[in-house]
N, C-alpha and C positions, 0 to 999 in steps of 0.2 A: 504493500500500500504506500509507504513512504516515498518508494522508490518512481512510482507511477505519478504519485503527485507532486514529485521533484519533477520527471520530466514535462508533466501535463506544464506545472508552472513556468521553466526556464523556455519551451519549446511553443509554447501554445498560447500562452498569457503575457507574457512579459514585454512579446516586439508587438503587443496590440493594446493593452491598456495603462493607465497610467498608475504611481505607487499607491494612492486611495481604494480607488476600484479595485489593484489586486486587494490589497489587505477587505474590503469590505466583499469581494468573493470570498475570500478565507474564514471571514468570521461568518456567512451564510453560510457556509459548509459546516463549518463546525456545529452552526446552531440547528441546523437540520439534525446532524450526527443527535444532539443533545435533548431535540425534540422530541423522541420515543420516551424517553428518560420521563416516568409519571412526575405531574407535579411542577414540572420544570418548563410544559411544552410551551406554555402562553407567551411566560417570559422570553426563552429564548428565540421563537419564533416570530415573537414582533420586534423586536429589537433588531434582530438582524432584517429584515423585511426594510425598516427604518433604516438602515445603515446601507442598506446595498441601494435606497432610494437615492440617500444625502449623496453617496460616494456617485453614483452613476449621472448626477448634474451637471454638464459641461461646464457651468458656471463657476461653481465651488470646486472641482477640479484644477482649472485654471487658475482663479482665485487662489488657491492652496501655493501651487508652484509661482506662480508671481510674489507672492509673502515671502517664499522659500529664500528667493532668486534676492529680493531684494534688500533683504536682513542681510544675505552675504556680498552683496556687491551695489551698495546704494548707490544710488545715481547712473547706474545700467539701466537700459529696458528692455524686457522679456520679447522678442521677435517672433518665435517660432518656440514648440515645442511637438516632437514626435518620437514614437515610440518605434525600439529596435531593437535587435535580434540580442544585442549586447547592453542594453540600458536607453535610459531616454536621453533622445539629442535634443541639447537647447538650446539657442542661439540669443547670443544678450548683445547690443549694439551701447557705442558711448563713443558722440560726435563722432561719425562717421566710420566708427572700425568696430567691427563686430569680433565676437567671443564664440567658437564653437566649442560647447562641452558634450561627454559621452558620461554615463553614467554621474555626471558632477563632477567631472574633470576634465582640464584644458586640452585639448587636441588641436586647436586651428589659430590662428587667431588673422583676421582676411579687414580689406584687402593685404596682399604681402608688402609691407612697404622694405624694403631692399636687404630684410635680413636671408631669404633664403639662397641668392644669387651672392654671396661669398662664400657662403656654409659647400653649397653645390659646385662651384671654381674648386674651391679646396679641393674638393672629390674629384673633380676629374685632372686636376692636377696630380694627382698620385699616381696615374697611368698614364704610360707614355701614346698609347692609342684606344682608346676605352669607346669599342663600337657598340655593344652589347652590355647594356645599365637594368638593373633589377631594382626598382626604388617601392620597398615596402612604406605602407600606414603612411605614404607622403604624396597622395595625387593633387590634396588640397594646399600644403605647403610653400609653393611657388617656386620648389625646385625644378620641376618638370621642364619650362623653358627654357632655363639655363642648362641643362642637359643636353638641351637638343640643340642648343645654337653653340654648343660646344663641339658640336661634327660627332652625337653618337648617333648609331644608326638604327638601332635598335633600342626604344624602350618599352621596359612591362613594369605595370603600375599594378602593384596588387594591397586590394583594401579587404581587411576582414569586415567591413559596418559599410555599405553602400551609402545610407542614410546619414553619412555623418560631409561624405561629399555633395550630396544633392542641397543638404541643408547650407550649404556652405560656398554653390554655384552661384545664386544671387548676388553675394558680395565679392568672386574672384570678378580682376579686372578682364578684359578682354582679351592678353599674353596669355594669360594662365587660364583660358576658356580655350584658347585657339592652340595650347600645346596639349591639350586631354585628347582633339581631336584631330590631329598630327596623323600622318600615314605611318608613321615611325614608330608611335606611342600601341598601343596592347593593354586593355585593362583587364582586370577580370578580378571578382569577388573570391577570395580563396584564403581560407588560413594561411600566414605566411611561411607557418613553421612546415606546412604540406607543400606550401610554392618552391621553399629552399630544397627541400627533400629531393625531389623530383628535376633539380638544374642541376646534377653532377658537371663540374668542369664547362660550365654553360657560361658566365658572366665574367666580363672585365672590372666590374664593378656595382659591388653590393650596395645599396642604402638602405638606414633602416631608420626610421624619423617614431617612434612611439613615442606615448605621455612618461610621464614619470611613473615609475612601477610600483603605483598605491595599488594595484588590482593584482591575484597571480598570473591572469591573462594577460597581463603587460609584462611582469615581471618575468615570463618563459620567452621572452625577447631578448633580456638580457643575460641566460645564463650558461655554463660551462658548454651544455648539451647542445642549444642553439651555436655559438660560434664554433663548434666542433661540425656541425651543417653546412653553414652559413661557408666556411673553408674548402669544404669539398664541391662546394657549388661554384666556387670562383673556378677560374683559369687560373693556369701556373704561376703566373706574374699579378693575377686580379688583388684587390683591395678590397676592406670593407669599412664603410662609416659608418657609424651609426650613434644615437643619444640625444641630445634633446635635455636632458637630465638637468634640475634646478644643481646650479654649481654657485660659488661665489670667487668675486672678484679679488676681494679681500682676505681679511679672518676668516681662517673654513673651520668650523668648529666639529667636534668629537664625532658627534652622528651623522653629519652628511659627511665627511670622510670617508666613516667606516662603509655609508650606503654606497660612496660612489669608488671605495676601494674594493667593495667587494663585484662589484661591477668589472672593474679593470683588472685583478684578480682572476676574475673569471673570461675575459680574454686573452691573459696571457695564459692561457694553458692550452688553448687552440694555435695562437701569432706568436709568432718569434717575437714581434717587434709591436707596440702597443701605443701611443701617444695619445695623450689630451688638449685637448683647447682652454685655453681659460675664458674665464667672463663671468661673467651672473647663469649661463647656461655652459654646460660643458657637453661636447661631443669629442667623438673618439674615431681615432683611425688606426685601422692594424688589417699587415700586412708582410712580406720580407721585408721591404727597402722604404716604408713610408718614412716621410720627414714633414715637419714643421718649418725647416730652416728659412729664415725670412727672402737672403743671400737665392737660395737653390728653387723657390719658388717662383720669386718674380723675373728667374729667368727662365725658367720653362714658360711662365705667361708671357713674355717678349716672344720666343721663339717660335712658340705655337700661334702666336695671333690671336689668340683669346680675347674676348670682349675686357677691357679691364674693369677689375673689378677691387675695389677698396678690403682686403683680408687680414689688413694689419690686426686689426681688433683681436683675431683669433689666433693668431701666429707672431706675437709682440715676444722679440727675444727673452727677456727679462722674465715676462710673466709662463712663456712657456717650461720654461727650465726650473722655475720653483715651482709650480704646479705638480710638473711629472718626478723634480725628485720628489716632492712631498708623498703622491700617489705608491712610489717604488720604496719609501721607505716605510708606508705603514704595511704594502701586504712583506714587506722582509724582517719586518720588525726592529729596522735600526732605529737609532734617534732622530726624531722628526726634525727637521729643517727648523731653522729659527724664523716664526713669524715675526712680522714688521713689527722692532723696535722692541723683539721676545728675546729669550734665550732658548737654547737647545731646549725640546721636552722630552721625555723618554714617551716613546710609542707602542702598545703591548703590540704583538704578531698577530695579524688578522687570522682569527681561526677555521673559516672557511672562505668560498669563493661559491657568487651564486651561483645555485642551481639547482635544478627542477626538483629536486629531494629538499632541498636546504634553500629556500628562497630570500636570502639574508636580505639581500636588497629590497623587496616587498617591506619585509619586518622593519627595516632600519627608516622606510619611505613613512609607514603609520607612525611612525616614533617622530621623526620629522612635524607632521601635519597633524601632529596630537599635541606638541612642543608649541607649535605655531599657534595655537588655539585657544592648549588652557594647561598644557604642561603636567598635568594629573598621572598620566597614564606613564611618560614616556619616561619617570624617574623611576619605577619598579626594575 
């Protein structure tokens, strides 16, 4: 029975009505179940009759997620809400730039105003000919046209939540509407961890653009198992970028560390070779021969004739290099680099690396966004 009404709810209910309506089915079920029960039938049979009324009001539905929506981000307003296979996609706009969330987390944020066309140059800077590009959970991103007007020949766009680009076409500009539908471009709805599976030795170049790994369905993007995939999909010479991941520019303190070492952790046991970006967002590149170097970049972008494109942000000498030793000495367990104007600290040995048994990175993401909130949970 559990098992039936796990999948009735995740397969049946969830990509069609919204959290009230489920919970007010649930408690009509139950109050049926409870209504044979002498004595009790009155009670629980109007009650829920009255609950499945209130919840099935489009008005108070909406109402409900508007209050939701606006407690946590006042001064946004609620655009769009629809329900998917993976949670419900909302879309919040504030002057002119809109917010796409999946389950209550950030996945889009449109139009792209010029952060994806550095992040994407990077990537195809790590290949010396990158005709064949795999760009997972990033059709909406704004990577797609910088892809393509960098001479690849082939791309395939693969989204697990269709709904979360549709909700999210209104607000791309007319570049990023006119690279989905590219002769070059392939999309197709498919888990990504089945997309990798199945390109043995297929790609010059992997992307992999997810939220942060508060869900475990995000979190099996970032783990030992997937880049051990993700590897064997490339080509001999191919690269892989991937992350997105809330980083800091500054003081990175204990717990995003450990969440975003165990992340890097769990690429180097696939890559030889591992690097990070800094900023307020960290993404990752690994591969044999990938580099950051500011020097070896901007002359591959002179030689190849690449559109130029402003990368400094992500590849700034200085911050690259504290960044990645800081990353190499908490999973080796030496003493941590000295933060600005710090002294050395001693750094315990990260005891695992994520992965799909051990999802540290999930764990270490709720610890983050529990800290951010109200800090209750995330000192246990």
């Amino acid at each position: 029975g559990s098992v039936v009404g796990g999948a009735l709810v995740s397969l049946v209910l969830v990509p069609r009505v919204g959290h009230f309506q489920l919970a007010a089915i649930g408690a009509f079920a139950h109050a049926a179940a409870l209504a044979v029960v002498p004595g009790a039938r009155s009670l629980f049979v109007t009650s829920a009759l009255a609950a499945g009324a209130l919840a099935f009001v489009d008005p108070f539905e909406e109402g409900s997620v508007r209050g939701i929506w606006a407690r946590f981000l006042p001064g946004f307003r609620l655009e769009e809400t629809r329900h998917a296979r993976h949670g419900e996609v909302t879309v919040l706009s504030y002057r002119g730039q809109a917010n796409v969330y999946l389950g209550g987390h950030l996945v889009a944020s449109l139009p792209d105003r010029g952060e994806a066309a550095p992040l994407a140059t990077l990537a195809l800077l790590q290949v010396e000919s990158p005709r064949r590009v795999l760009l997972l959970e990033g059709a909406a991103s704004g990577a797609p046209k910088t892809l393509l007007a960098g001479g690849v020949e082939e791309l395939t766009l693969v989204d697990s939540e269709p709904a979360v680009l549709e909700a999210a076409r209104p607000w791309m500009d007319k570049q990023d509407l006119a690279a989905l539908e590219d002769p070059r471009t392939r999309r197709e709805t498919n888990d990504p961890r089945r997309a990798v599976r199945g390109a043995r030795g297929r790609y010059d170049l992997v992307m992999v653009l997810p939220a942060d790994p508060l869900t475990l369905s995000v979190d099996r993007l970032y783990t030992v198992e997937f880049f051990h995939e993700a590897r064997r999909a490339l080509a001999p010479s191919g690269v892989l970028v991937f992350g997105g991941v809330a980083g800091s520019g500054a003081y990175i303190g204990d717990e995003l560390l450990e969440r975003n070492a165990a992340i890097y952790a769990a690429a180097r046991e696939a890559f030889p070779r591992v690097l990070a970006t800094p900023g307020s967002t960290w993404y990752f590149v690994a591969g044999d021969q990938v580099t950051l170097s500011e020097d070896e970049l901007l002359e591959r972008l002179t030689r190849r004739e690449l559109q130029l494109v402003d990368i400094f942000g992500l590849v700034e000498r200085n911050a690259v290099a504290r960044l990645n030793a800081l990353l190499a000495a908490a999973v080796e367990g030496r003493p941590r680099p000295a933060e600005i104007g710090g002294k050395e600290e001693p750094f315990p040995p990260l005891l695992l690396a994520n992965s799909d048994a051990r999802p540290a990175a999930c764990y270490q993401s709720l610890r983050l966004w529990d800290k951010a909130l109200h800090g209750e949970v995330s000192s246990l």
